[in-house]
C-alpha positions as CSV (number, residue, x, y, z in Angstrom):
1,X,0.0,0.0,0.0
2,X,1.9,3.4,-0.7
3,X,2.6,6.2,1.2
4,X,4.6,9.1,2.0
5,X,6.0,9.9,5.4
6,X,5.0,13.6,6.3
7,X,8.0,15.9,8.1
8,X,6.6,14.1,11.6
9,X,6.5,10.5,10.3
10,X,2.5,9.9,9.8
11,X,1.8,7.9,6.9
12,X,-0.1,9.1,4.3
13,X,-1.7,7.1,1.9
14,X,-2.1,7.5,-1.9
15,X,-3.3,5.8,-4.6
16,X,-2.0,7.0,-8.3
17,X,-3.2,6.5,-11.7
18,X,-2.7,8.1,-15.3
19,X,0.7,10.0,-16.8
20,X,1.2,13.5,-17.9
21,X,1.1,16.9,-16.1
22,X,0.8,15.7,-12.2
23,X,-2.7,16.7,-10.4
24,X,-3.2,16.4,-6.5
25,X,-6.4,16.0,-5.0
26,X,-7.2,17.0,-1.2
27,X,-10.4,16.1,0.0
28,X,-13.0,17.0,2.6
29,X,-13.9,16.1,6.3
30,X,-16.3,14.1,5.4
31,X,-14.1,12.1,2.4
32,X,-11.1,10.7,2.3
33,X,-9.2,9.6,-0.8
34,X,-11.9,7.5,-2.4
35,X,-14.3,10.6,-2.3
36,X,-12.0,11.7,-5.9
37,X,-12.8,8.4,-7.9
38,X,-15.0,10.4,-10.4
39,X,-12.2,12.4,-10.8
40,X,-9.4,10.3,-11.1
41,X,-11.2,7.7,-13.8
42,X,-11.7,10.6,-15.5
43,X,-8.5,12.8,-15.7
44,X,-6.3,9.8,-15.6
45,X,-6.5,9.6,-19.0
46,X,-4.6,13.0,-19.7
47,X,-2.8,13.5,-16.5
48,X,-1.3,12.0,-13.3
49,X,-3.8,12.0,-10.6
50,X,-2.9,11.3,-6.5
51,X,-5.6,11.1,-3.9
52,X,-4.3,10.8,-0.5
53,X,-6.3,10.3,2.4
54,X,-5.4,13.1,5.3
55,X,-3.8,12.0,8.6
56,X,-6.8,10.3,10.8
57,X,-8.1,9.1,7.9
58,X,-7.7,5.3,7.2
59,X,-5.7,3.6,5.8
60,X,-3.2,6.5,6.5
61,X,-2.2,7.1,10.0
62,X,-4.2,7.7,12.8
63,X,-2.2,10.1,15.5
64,X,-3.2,9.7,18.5
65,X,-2.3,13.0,20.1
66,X,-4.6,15.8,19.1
67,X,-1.4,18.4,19.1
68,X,-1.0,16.7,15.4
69,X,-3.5,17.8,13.8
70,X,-4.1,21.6,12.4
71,X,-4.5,23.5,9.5
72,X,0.0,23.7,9.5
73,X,-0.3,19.9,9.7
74,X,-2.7,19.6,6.5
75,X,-0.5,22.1,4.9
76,X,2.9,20.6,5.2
77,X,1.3,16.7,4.6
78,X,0.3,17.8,1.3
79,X,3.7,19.8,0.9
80,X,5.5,16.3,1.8
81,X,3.3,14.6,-0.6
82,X,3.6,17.4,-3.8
83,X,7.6,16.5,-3.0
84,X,7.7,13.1,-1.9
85,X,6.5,11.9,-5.4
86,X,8.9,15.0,-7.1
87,X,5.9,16.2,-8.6
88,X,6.8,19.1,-11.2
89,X,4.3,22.0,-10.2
90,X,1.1,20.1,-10.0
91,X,-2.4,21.3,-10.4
92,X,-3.6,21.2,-6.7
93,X,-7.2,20.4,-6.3
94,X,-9.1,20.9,-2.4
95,X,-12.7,20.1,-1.3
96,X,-13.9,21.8,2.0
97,X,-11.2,21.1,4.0
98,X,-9.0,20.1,1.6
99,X,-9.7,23.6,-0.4
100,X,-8.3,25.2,3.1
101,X,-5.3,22.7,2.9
102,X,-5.0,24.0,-0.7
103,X,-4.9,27.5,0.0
104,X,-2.7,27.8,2.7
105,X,-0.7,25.5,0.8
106,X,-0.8,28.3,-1.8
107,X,-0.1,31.2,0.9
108,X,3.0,29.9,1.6
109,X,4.2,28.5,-1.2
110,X,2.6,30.1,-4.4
111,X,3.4,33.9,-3.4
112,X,4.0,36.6,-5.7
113,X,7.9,36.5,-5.8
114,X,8.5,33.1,-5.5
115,X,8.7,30.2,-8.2
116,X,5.3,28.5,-7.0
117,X,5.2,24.8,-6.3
118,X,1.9,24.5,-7.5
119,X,0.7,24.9,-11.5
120,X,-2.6,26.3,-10.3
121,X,-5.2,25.9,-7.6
122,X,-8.8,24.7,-7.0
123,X,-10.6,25.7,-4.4
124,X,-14.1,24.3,-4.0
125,X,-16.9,24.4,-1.5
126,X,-14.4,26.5,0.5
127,X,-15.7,28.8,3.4
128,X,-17.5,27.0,6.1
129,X,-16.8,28.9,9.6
130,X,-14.8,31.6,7.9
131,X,-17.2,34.5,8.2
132,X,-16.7,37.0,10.9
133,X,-20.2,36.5,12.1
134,X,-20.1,32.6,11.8
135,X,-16.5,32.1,12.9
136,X,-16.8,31.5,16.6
137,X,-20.0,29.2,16.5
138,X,-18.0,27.5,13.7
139,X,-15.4,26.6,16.6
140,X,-17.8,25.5,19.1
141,X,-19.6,23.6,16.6
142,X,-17.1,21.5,15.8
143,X,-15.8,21.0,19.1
144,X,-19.1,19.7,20.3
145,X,-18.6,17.7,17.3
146,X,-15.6,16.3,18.1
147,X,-17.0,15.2,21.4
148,X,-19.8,14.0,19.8
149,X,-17.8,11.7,17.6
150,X,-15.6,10.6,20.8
151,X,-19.0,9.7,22.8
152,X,-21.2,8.2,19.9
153,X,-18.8,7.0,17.3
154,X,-19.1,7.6,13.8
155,X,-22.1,5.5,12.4
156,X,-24.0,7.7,14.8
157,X,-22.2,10.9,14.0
158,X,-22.7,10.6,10.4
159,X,-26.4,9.9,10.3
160,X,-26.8,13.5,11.4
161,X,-23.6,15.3,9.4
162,X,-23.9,13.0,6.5
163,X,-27.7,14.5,5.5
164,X,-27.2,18.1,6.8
165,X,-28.2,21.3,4.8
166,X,-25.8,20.9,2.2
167,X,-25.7,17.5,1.9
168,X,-29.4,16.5,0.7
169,X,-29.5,17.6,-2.6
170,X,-27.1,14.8,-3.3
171,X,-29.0,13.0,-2.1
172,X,-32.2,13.7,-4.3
173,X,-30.3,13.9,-7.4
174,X,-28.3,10.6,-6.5
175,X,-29.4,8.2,-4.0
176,X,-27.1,5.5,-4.7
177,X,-23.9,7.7,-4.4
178,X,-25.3,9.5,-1.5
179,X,-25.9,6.6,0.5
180,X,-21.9,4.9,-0.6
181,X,-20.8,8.6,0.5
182,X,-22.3,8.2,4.0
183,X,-21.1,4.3,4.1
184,X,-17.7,5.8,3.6
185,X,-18.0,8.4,6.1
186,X,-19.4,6.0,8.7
187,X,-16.3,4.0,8.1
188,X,-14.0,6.7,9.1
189,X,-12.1,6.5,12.2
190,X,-13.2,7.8,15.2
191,X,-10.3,9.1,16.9
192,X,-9.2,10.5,13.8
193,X,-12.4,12.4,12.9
194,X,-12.5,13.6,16.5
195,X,-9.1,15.4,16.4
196,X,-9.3,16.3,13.0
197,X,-12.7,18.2,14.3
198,X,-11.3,19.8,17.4
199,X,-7.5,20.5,16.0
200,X,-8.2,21.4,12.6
201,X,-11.9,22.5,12.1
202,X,-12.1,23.9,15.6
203,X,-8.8,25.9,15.4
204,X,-8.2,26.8,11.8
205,X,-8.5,31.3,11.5
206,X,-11.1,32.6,9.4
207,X,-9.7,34.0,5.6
208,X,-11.0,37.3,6.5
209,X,-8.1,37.3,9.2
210,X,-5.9,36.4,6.0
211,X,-6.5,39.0,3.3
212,X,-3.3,39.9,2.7
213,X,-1.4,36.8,2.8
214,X,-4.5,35.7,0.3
215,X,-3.8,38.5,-2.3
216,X,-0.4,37.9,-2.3
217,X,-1.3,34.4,-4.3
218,X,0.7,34.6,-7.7
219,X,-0.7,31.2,-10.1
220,X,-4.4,30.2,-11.5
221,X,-7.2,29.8,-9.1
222,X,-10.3,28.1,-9.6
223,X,-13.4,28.7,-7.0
224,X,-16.0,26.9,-7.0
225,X,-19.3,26.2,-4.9
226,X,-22.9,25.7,-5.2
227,X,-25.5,28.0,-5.0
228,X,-27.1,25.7,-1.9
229,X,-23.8,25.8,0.1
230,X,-25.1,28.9,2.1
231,X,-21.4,28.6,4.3
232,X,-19.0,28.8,1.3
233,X,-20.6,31.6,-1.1
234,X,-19.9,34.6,0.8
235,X,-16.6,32.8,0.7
236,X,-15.9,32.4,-2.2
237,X,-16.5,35.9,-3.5
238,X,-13.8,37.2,-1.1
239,X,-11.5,34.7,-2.6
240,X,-12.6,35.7,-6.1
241,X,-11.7,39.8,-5.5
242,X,-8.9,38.9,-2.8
243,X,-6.8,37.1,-5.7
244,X,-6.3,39.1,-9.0
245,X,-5.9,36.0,-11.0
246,X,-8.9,34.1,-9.5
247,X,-12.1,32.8,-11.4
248,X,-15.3,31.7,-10.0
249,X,-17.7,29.3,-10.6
250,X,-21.1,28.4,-9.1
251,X,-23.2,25.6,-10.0
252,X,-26.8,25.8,-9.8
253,X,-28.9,23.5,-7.4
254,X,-25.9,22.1,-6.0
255,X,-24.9,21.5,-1.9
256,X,-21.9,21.1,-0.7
257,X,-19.4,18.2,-2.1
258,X,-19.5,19.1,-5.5
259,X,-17.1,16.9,-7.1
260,X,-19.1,13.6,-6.1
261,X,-23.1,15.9,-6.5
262,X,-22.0,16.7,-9.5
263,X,-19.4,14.9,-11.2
264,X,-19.7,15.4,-14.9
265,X,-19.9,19.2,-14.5
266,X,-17.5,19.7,-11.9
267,X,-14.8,17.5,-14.8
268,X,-15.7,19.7,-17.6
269,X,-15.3,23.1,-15.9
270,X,-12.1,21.9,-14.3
271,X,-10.6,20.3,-17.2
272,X,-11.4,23.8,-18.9
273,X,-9.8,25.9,-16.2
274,X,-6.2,23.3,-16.5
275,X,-6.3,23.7,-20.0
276,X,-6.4,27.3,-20.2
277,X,-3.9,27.9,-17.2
278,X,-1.6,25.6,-19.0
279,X,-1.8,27.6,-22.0
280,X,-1.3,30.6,-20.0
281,X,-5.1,32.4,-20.5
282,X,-6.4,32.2,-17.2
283,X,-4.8,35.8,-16.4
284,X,-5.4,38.8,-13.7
285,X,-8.6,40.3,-13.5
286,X,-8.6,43.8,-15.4
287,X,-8.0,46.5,-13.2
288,X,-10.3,48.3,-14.8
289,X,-12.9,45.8,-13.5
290,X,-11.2,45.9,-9.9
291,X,-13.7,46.2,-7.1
292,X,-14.3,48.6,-4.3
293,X,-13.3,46.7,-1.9
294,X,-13.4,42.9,-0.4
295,X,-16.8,43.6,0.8
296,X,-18.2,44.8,-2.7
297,X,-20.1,47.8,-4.0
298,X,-21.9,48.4,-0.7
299,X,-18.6,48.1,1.3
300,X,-18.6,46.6,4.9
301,X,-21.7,46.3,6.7
């Protein structure tokens, strides 16, 4: 089973498929490295495509110690993978959590200045927790979640998470992969999600705290989210006038994990956005186009 050993020794799992330019997918709390199988039978044909599952996410390692797992953690474990397998500048693709991952990833290593390790960035249903307004419920939330998960265990746990606001209109469009989703979840380890909640969820700072390290972002970026993910769309605007060379898509009717709602559209629209920040077109926004401020036409409420 491969892996690669992150800067503290935890094992993280991967599984590979395909040749050409490298892609790296990160995926969300509620995922692990199986949640990118639409994605990998279907850019695998053009491209080299990891999925790794996250520390406390089986069959990767399961730290014990809650100390190991924050947002540096996530960032650095997908550093040690983008190096581990020499990957040349590889498009970076992050769900949820794994979009955070992604763009702190890209804070610190994709800065203007710098030669970027990353070919571009994809940042979908990315947000949850990070308004000002939402931030500290967002803590406490998933703290009490973490709990939760440490008193009830996980089939319990996801019968709740796994059909929350976001999550049902998967499940109307596609009851068979809603239900493998929240097998998958309900597989997850507890101890694992429990930390992951509390260290990483529960302690991560909100992107409004992070403006200017955000603007400093110097590649492609890709945001997307649907129109039903109420946490992520506020979001994902502020990424979109935070980083000049940012695009932003939102798909219609759709909740919360995209890439496994909405598979076919969620390909096309990112296979678009590789090809045309391969070929260089995927540029800075005008600045003739440039807006007010981060807040919008009606500035800060």
């Amino acid at each position: 089973m491969p892996s690669i050993a992150a800067d503290d020794g935890v094992k993280l799992h991967y599984e590979e498929a395909g040749r050409g330019t490298p892609v790296v997918f990160v995926h969300e709390f509620a995922g692990d490295g199986r949640s990118w199988e639409p994605q990998l039978r279907y850019f695998s044909r053009s491209y080299r495509c990891i999925a790794y599952s996250a520390r406390g996410y089986l069959p990767s390692d399961v730290p014990e110690s809650g100390e190991l797992y924050s947002q540096e953690h996530w960032r650095e474990d997908l550093r040690a993978v983008v190096d581990g397998l020499k990957l040349d500048r590889p498009h970076i693709v992050g769900l949820s959590m794994g979009a955070f991952a992604t763009l702190h990833f890209g804070m610190k290593y994709c800065a203007r200045g710098d030669r970027p390790k990353a070919r571009s960035l994809t940042l979908a249903g990315v947000g949850s927790g990070a308004h000002p307004a939402a931030y500290r419920d967002f803590q406490e939330n998933s703290r009490a979640n973490a709990e939760a998960i440490r008193a009830q265990g996980m089939a319990h746990f996801a019968a709740a998470y796994g059909h929350g606001a976001a999550r049902v209109q998967f499940g109307n469009k596609d009851p068979r992969g809603f239900a493998e989703f929240n097998r998958q979840l309900a597989e997850h380890s507890a101890a694992g999600s429990a930390n992951t909640m509390a260290g990483y969820q529960g302690r991560r700072p909100s992107l409004y705290a992070l403006t200017d390290e955000i603007s400093r972002i110097d590649v492609p970026v890709f945001v997307m989210t649907g129109d039903e993910d109420e946490p992520c769309i506020e979001a994902s605007i502020l990424l979109k006038r935070l980083i000049s060379r940012a695009g932003l898509a939102v798909l219609a009717k759709a909740g919360h994990g995209i890439n496994v709602e909405e598979p076919g559209l969620f390909n096309q629209l990112l296979g678009d956005f590789f090809h045309r920040a391969e070929a260089g077109s995927w540029g800075e926004r005008d600045p003739r186009a440039a807006p007010p401020s981060i807040w919008g036409p009606g500035g800060k409420p």
